[in-house]
C-alpha positions in Angstrom: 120.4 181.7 15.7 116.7 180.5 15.0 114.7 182.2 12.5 111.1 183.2 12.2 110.7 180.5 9.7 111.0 177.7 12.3 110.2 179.3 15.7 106.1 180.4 14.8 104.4 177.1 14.1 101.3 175.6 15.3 99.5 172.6 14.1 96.5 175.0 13.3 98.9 177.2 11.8 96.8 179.9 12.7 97.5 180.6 16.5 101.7 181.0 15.8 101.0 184.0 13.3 98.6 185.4 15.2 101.3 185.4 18.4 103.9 186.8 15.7 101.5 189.7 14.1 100.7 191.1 17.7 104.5 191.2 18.4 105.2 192.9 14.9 102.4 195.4 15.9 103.5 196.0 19.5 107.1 197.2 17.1 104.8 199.3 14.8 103.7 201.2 18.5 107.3 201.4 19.8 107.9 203.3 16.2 105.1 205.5 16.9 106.7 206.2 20.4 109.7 207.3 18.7 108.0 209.5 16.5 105.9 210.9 18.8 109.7 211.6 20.7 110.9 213.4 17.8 108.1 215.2 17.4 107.7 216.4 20.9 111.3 217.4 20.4 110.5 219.6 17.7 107.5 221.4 19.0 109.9 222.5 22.3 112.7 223.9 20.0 110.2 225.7 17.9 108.6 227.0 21.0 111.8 227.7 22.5 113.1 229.3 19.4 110.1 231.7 18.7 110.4 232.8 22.0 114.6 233.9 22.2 114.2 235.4 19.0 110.9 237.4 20.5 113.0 238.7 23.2 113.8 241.8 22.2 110.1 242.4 22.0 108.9 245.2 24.4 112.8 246.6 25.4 113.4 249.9 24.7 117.2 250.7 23.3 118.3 254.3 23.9 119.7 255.6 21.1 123.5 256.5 22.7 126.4 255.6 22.6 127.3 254.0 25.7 129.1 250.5 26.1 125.8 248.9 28.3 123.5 250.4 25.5 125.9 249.1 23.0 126.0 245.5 24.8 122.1 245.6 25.5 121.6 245.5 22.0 124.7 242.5 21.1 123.2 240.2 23.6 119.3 240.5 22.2 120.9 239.9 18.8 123.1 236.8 20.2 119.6 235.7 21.9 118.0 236.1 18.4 120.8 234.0 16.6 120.0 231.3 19.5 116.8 231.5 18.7 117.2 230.9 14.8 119.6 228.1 15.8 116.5 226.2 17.7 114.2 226.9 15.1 117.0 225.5 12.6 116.9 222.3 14.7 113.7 222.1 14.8 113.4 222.2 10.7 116.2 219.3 10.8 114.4 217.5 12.6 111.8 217.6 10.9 112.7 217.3 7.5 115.7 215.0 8.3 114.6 212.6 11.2 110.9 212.8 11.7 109.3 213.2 7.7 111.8 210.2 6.4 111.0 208.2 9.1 107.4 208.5 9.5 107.0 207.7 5.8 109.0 204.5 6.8 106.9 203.3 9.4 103.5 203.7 7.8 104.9 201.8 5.3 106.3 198.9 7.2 103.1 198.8 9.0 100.9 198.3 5.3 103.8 195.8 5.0 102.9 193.5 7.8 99.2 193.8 7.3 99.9 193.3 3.5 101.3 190.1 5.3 98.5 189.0 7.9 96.2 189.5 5.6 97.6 187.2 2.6 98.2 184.4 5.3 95.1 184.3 7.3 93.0 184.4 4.0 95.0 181.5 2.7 95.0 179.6 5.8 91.1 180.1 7.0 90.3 178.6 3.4 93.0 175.8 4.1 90.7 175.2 7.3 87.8 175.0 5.4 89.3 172.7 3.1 90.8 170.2 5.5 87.2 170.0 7.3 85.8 169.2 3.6 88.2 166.7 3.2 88.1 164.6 6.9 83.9 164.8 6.0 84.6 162.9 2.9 87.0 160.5 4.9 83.9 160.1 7.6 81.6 159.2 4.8 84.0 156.9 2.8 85.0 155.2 5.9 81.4 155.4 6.7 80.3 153.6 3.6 83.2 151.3 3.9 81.9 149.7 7.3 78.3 149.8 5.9 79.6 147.3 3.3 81.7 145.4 5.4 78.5 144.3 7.6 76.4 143.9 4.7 78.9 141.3 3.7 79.6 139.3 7.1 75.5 139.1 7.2 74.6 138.4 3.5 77.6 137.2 1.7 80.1 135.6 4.7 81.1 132.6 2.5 83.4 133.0 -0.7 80.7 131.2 -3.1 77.7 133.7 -2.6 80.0 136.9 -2.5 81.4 135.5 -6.3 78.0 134.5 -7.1 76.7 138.3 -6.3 80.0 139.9 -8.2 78.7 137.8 -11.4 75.7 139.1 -11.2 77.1 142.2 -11.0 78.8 141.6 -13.7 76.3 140.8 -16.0 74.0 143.5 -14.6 76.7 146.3 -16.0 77.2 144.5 -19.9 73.3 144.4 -19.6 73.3 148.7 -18.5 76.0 148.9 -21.4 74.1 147.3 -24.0 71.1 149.6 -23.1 73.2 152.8 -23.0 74.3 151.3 -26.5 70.9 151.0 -28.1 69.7 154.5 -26.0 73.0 155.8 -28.2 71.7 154.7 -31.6 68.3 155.7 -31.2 66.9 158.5 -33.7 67.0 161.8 -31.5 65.6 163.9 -34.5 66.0 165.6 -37.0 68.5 169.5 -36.5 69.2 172.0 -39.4 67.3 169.0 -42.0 69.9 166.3 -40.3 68.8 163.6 -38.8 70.6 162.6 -35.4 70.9 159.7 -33.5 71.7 160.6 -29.7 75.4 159.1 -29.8 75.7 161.4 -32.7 74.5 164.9 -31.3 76.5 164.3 -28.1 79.5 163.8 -30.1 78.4 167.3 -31.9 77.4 169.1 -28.7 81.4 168.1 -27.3 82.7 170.1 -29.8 80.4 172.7 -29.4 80.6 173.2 -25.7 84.2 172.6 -25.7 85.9 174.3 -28.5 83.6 177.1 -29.1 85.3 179.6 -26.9 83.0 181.2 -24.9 82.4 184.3 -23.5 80.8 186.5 -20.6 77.9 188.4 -21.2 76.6 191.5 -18.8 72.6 191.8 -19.2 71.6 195.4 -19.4 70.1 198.1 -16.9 71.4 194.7 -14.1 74.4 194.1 -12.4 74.3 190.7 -13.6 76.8 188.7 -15.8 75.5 185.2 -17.7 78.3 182.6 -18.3 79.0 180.6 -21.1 77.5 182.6 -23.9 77.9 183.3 -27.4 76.4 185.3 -30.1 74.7 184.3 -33.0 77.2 185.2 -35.8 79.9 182.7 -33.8 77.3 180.0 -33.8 76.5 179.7 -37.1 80.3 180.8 -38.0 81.4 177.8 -36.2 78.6 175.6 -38.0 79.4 176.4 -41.6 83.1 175.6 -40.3 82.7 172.8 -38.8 79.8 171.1 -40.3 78.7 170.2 -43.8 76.5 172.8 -44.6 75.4 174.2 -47.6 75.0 178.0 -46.5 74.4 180.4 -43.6 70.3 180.0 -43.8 71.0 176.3 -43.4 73.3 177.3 -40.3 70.5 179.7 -39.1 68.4 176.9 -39.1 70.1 174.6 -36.8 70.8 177.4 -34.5 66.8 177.8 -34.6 66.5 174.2 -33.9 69.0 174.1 -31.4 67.2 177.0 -29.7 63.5 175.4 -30.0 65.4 172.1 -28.0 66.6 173.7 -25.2 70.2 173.2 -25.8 70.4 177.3 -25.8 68.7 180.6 -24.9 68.2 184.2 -26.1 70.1 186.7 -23.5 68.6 189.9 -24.8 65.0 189.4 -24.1 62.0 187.2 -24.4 62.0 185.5 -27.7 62.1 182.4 -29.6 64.2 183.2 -33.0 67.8 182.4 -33.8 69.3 185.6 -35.6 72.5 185.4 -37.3 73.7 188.7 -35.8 76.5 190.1 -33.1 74.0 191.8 -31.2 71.6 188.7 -30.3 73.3 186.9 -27.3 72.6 183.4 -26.5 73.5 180.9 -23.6 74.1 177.6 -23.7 71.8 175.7 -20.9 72.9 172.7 -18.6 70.6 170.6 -20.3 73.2 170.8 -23.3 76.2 170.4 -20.8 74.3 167.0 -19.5 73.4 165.6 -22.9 77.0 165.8 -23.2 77.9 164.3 -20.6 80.8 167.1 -19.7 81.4 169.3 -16.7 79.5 173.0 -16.8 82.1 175.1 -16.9 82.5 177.9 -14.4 79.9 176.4 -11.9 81.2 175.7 -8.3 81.1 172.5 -7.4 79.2 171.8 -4.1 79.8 169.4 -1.3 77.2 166.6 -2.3 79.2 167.0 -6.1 76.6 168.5 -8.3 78.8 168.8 -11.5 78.3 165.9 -14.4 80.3 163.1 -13.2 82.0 161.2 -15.9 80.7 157.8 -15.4 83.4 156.1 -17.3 86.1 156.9 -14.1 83.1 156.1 -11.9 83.4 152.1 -13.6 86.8 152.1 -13.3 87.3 152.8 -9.8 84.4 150.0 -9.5 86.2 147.9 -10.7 89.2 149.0 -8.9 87.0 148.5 -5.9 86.1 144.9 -6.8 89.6 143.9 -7.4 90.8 145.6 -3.8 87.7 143.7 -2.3 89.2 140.0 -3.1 87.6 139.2 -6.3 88.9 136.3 -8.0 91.0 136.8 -10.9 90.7 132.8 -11.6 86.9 133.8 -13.3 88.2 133.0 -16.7 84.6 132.2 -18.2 83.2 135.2 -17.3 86.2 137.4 -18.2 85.9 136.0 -21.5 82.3 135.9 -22.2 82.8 140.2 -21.2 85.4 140.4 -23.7 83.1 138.6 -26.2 81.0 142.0 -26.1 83.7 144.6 -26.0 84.4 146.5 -29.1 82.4 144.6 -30.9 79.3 146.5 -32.1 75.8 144.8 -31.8 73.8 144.3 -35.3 70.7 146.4 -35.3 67.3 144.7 -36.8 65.2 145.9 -39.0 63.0 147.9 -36.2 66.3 149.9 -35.4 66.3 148.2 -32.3 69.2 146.2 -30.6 68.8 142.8 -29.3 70.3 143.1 -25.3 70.8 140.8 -22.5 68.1 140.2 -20.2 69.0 141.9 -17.4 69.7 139.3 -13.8 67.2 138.7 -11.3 68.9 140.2 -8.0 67.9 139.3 -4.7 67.5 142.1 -2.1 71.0 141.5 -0.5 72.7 141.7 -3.5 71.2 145.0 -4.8 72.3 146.8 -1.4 75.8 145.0 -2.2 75.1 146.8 -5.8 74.4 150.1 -4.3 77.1 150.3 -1.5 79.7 149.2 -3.9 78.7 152.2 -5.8 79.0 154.4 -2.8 81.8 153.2 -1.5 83.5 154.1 -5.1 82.3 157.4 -5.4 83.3 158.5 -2.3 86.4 156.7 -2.4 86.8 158.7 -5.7 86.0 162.0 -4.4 87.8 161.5 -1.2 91.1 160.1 -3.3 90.9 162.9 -5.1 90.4 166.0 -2.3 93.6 163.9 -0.2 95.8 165.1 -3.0 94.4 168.6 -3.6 94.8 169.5 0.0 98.3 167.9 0.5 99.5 169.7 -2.7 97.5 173.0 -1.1 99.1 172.4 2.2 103.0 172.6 0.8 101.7 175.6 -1.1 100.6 176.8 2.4 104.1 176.0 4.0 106.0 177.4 0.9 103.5 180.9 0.9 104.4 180.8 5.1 108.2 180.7 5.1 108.3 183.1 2.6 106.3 185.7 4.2 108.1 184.7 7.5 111.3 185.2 6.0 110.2 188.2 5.0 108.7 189.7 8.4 112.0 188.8 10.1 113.9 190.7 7.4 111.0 193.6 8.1 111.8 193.1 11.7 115.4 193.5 11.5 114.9 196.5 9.1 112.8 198.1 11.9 114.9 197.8 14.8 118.1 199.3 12.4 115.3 202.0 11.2 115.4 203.1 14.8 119.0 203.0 15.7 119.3 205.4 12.3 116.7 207.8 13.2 117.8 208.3 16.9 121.7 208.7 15.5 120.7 211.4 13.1 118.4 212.9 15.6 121.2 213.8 18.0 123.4 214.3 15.4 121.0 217.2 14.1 121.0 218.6 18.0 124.7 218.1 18.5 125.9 219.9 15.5 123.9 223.5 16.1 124.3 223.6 20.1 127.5 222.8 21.4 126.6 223.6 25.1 124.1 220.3 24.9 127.3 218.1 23.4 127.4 216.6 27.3 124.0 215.6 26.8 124.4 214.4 23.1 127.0 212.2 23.9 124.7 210.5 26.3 121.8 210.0 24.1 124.8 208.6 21.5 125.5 206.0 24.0 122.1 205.1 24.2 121.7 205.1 20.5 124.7 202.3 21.0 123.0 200.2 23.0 120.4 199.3 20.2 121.1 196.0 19.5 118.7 195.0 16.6 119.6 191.1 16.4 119.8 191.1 20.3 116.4 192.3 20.6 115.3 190.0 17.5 116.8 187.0 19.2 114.2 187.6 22.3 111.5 188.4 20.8 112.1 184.6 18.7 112.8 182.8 21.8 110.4 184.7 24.3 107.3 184.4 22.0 108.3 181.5 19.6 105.0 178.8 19.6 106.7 175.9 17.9 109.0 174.2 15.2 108.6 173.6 11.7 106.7 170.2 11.6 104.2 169.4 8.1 101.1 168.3 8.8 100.5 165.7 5.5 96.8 165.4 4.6 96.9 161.8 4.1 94.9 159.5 2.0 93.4 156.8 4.7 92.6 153.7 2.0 89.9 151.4 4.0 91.4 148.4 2.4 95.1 149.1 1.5 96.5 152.3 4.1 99.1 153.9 2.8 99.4 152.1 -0.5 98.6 155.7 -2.4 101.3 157.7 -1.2 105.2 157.5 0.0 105.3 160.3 2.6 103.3 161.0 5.8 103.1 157.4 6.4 104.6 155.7 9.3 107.2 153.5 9.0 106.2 150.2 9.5 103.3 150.3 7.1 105.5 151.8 4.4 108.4 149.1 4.9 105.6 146.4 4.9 104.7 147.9 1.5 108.1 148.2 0.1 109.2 145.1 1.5 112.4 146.4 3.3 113.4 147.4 7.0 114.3 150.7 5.7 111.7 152.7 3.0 113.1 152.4 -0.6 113.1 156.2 -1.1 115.7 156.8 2.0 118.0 154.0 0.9 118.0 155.3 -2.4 118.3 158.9 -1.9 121.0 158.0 0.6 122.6 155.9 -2.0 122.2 158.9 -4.4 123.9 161.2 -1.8 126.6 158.5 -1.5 127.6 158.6 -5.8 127.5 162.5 -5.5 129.8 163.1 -3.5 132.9 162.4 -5.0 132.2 164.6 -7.5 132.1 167.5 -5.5 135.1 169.7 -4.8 135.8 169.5 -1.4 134.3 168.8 2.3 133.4 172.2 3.0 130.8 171.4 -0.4 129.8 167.8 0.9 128.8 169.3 4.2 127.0 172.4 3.0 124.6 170.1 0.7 123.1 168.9 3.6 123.5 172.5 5.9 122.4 175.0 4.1 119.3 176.5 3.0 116.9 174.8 0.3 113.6 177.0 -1.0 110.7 174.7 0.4 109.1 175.2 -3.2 112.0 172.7 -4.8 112.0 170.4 -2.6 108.2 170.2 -2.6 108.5 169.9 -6.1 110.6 166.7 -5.8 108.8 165.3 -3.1 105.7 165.4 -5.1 107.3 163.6 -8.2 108.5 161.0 -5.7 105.0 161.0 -3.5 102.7 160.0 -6.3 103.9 157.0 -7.4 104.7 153.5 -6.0 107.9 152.1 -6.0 108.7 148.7 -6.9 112.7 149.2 -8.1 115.8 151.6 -7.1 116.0 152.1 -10.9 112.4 154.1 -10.7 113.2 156.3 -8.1 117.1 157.3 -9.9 115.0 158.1 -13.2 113.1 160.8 -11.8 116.3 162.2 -10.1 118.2 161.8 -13.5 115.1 163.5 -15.2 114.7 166.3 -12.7 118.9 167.0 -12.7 118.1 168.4 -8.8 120.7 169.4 -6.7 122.5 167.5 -4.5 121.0 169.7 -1.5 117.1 169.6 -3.0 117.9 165.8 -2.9 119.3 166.1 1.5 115.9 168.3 1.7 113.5 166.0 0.7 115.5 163.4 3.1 114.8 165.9 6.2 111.2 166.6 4.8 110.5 162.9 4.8 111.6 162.7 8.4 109.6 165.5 9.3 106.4 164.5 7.8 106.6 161.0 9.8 103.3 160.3 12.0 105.4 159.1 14.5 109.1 160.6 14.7 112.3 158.0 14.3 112.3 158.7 18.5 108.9 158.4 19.9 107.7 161.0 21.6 106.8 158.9 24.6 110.6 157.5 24.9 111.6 161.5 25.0 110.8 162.0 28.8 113.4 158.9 29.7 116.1 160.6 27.5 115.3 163.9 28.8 115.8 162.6 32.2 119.1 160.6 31.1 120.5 163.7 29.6 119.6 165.7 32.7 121.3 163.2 35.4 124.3 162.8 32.8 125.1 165.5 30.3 127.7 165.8 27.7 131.2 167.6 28.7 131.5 171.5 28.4 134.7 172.0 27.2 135.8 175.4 29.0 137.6 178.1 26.6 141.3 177.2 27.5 140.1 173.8 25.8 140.5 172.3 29.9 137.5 170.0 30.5 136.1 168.9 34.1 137.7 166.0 36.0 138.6 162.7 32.8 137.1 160.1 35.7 133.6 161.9 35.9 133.4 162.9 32.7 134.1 159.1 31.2 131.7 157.6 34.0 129.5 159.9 32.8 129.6 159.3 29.4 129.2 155.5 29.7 126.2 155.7 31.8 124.5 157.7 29.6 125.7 155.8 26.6 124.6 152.6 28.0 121.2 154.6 28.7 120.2 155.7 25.3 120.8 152.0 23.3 119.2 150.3 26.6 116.2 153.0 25.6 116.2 152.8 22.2 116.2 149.1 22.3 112.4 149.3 22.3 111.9 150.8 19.4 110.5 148.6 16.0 112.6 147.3 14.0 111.7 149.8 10.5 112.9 152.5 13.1 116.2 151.0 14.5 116.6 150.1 11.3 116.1 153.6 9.4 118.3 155.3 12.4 121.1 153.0 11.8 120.9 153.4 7.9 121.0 157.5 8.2 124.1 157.2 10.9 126.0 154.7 8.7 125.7 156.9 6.0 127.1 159.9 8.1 129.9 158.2 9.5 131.3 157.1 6.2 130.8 160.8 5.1 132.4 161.6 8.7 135.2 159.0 8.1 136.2 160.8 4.4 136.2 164.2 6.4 139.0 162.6 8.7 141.1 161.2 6.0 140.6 164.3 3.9 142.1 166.6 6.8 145.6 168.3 5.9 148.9 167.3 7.6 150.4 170.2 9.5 153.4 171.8 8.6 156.4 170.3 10.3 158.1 173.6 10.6 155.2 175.3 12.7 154.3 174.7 16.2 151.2 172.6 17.2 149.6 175.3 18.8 149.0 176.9 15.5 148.2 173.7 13.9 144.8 174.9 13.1 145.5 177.9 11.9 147.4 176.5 9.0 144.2 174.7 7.8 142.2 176.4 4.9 138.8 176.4 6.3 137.4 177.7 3.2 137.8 174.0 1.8 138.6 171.5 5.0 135.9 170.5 7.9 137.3 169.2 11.1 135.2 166.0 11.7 134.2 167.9 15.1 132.7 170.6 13.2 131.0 168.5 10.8 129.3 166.1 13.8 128.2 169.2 15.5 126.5 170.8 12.0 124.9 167.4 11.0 123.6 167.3 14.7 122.1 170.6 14.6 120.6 170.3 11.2 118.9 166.6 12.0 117.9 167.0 16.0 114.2 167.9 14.8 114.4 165.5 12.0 114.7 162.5 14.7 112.5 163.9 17.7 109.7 166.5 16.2 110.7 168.9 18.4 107.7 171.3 19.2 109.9 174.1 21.4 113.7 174.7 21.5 114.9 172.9 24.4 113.9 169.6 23.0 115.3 170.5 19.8 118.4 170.5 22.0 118.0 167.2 23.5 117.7 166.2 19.6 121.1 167.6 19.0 122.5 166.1 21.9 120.7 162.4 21.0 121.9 162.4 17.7 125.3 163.7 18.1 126.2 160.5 20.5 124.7 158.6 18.1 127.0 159.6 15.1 129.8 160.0 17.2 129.3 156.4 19.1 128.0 154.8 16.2 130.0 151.7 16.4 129.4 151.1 20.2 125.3 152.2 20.7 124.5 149.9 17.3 126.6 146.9 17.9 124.2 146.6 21.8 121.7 147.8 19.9 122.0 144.3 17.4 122.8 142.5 20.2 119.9 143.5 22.3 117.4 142.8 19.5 119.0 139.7 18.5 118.4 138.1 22.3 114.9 140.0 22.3 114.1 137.0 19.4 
């Protein structure tokens, strides 16, 4: 039966949920039209009531003796009794029916919009997000041409392009020796010490970083300052941390520290550093720039206003330059730059620091300068974003099934809520009034008919909007696609990268799958690994481990599953997630029409429940024209897909194979019709059962199904080709093989 969890996707995610919520609140009205039922209900028996026992109202008894006066008086009491009975049913209801149930669906209905509104958030952000992200891919990919057609024009020979990167070269050890000698220049003199700037950075790091700091709320305002402290920490932490000889010393430097700008009184205007709890004071930008390190607590805008550290900026330069062909045969200049690395410069008797004159650039090369810088800052940022929003999008997924689980267990709850309260609503009529039993039996039957999975089951398949298919924000490298990450690329780039017809990560997880299972206990085990349900949150987990780095041996890729000690099922998960997340499905979508059509003209045999097919002839013709059909189709695929299909099918029929030669003998001494009921199924599959399960639990895998009838035709594709393996990949071979 299909689930919430994979019937109310969209690739916006947005318009599925928004078709489930106005389902789940069209439920919350039905509720109310039961309520407002019950209620009705109650009003007319405590009208009705009040109204019997107010019969005898106005009637005038004589006082004799008489047998009519006698029964006059009987039946007005009997009509009072009847009355008290409705007004009895009318409390039950009430108090049994209407107050419990109420309560239950007010708080089912904060349920779902507890729901709605914890998924919409989360997803609108997502959306915002994902636009930040594909702007910084426009502008990296932007960049990237710009550089490309400055190099064509300027630099379309291999001589000037390594004359311009030597330059370059020299141009960054001639900014390195300057940012050297800016370091050992005499900033001033703080608290009677004298600084050099490299020296009040380093002090201003430990300052901003492991001073903890605190929030502080400015009086009379509704307005909080960040990053504050008072002045008893400051010179606390200075007489800790510093070599000073007593708090007036400390004072000082705070003073001096103040009078820079590296800090700033809270409380008021003033321009005194007091060594006190009650005088607040902030540290400034300026100090967090001086030292070169983030501002804490400062939102970080689109353009990237936070301090950038410019040592991962050179890196990713020179990242940059080695993606961009530079020649790793430049010994001399390789070794006249280690010459000056970690090797500090002698400084004169003018404190000054003799430096490299810095390279006359020609116009061409400093835009080659400047868009090689662009290009690795966005590339940076853009790197950087990819990964946050592919980690944010499982998180989305995981948060989504989740609360889809949970709506469809709300669901079910709701629809069983109602059977209960219309069972004890005529069981609170039936049991006072016996004359209304006719009636009650009726409304029992009703009650009956409430079929809470039934009605579940339609509303899935009458307003479902699509399958479970991950969208993976992927990191488009201008130079080197798909060389950053294992999933969400297509196959042929990621067999070009690993060097293989079949990516390393599915031959070795397959592999993986192959050494577990003959440790498990039995088939009924091996089959369930890859059948049953795995929380999305693991196997995220272990498809990010295996999604961040690249692969060069098996042995890389069995340490991290030794490491993690996963389940065997976390492991068939993050097989089915890595089909799903595929650009392009294993069965292109455009080759789905033609086996659609195939299926259509020629489809399986329905075996009928005395286990009598239709006529052998037909069905065999049948089945070898539609055989012959899906390998003449799938011929045209590429070879990484062929390839990929034929590895995951080999590995199921050897698993199918061990199912067949695991299967019991029947006992001699019963008769074959009861055959199968001598078989534990608790521990044996029959191979049928286990190609129909497999089928079932791969046909989206194969065909990104986006509604249920093609997830159908997924079943059907892949259960001929497990179950014709042998015939459909030998033509498959053989086709290919002529094709060359």
């Amino acid at each position: 039966m299909p689930s919430f969890s994979d019937s109310f996707w969209s690739d916006d995610l947005s318009t599925g949920l928004t078709v489930l919520f106005t389902n789940l609140y069209k439920g919350c009205d039905q509720c109310d039209s039961f309520i407002q039922l019950f209620a009705s209900r109650m009003q007319f028996e405590v009208s009705y009531g009040r109204q019997l026992c107010a019969t005898g109202t106005g009637i005038d008894i004589v006082d004799t003796s008489n047998t009519t006066s006698i029964a006059l008086s009987n039946i007005i009491k009997q009509m009072e009794v009847e009355g008290d009975q409705h007004l009895t049913v009318a409390s039950n209801i009430e108090i049994m029916v209407l107050q419990p149930f109420s309560k239950w669906c007010q708080d089912h209905k904060e349920r779902i919009n507890f729901s709605e509104k914890i998924l919409m958030e989360n997803i609108k952000n997502f959306q915002k997000s994902n636009n930040y992200v594909n702007k910084l891919s426009t502008e990296y990919l932007k960049n990237c041409k710009k550089l490309e057609d400055l190099k064509r024009i300027h630099f379309n020979d291999d001589d000037s392009y390594q004359n311009a990167i030597k330059n370059l070269n020299l141009l960054k050890k001639h900014e390195l020796n300057l940012q050297r000698e800016k370091d050992n220049e005499i900033f001033g003199t703080i608290g009677s010490i004298q600084f050099d700037n490299k020296s009040l950075k380093q002090l201003l790091k430990i300052l901003l970083q492991n001073l903890p700091k605190t929030e502080y709320k400015l009086p009379l305002i509704n307005y909080n300052l960040q990053n504050t402290n008072n002045g008893f920490e400051i010179t606390k932490f200075l007489l800790e941390n510093m070599s000073l000889s007593d708090f007036d010393q400390a004072e000082e430097f705070g003073q001096d520290l103040l009078n820079l700008g590296f800090i700033k009184y809270c409380n008021g205007v003033g321009n005194n550093f007091v060594n006190s709890k009650k005088f607040q004071y902030q540290w400034k930008d300026y100090a967090y720039n001086f030292a070169q390190i983030a501002i804490p607590n400062k939102t970080t805008t689109e353009k990237g206003s936070s301090e950038i550290d410019h040592s991962h900026d050179l890196t990713k330069t020179d990242k940059l330059l080695s993606t961009l062909s530079l020649s790793n045969g430049d010994k001399d200049n390789e070794e006249e730059e280690d010459k000056y690395s970690g090797v500090p410069l002698k400084v004169d008797d003018n404190n000054t620091i003799p430096t490299l004159e810095a390279p006359v650039l020609s116009e061409p090369e400093n835009e080659l300068f400047r868009l090689l810088d662009e290009v690795s800052k966005s590339d940076s940022k853009y790197f950087k974003e990819c990964h946050k929003m592919d980690t944010l999008r499982c998180s989305i997924e995981e948060l989504m099934i989740d609360h889809l689980s949970f709506m469809e267990k709300c669901e079910i709850d709701r629809l069983k809520a109602i059977k209960k309260a219309t069972m004890d609503f005529c069981s609170t009529i039936g049991n006072k009034i016996a004359i209304l039993k006719l009636q009650v039996d009726k409304m029992i039957d009703f009650e009956n008919s409430i079929d809470p999975m039934n009605d579940l089951l339609e509303l899935i398949t009458t307003y479902n909007t699509g399958l479970f298919q991950p969208k993976v924000i992927t990191y488009n490298n201008y130079y080197n696609p798909g060389i950053y990450q294992n999933f969400g690329i297509d196959l042929e780039t990621r067999c070009r990268l690993d060097k293989k017809i079949v990516p390393l990560i599915i031959i070795v997880l397959l592999s993986c799958m192959d050494q577990i299972y003959p440790d498990l206990e039995n088939d009924k085990v091996r089959v369930s690994m890859w059948t049953k349900p795995v929380k999305l949150s693991l196997t995220h987990e272990l498809r990010n481990k295996l999604n961040k780095t690249q692969f060069k041996k098996e042995s890389e890729i069995l340490e991290i599953l030794s490491e993690g000690k996963y389940d065997p099922s976390v492991i068939a998960s993050v097989i089915k997630i890595y089909l799903l997340e595929l650009p392009e499905p294993l069965i292109p979508n455009e080759l789905l029409d033609i086996l659609r059509a195939l299926y259509q003209q020629y489809p399986p045999a329905v075996t009928t429940p005395k286990g009598q097919s239709e006529d052998e002839t037909v069905l065999n013709d049948n089945e070898n024209k539609r055989i012959t059909g899906l390998y003449t189709t799938l011929s045209s695929l590429s070879k990484p897909h062929l390839a990929t299909l034929d590895a995951i099918m080999t590995h199921f029929y050897r698993l199918n194979k061990i199912i067949k030669m695991a299967k019991p003998k029947p006992d001699t001494n019963t008769n074959n019709e009861d055959e199968s009921n001598n078989i534990d199924t608790t521990v044996y599959v029959s191979s049928e059962e286990f190609v129909n399960e497999i089928s079932r639990e791969f046909a989206n895998c194969i065909t990104h199904a986006k509604v249920f009838d093609d997830n159908n035709l997924g079943f059907k594709i892949f259960h001929d080709l497990l179950s014709q393996k042998k015939v459909i990949f030998k033509q498959l071979k053989r086709q290919t093989s002529t094709g060359k």
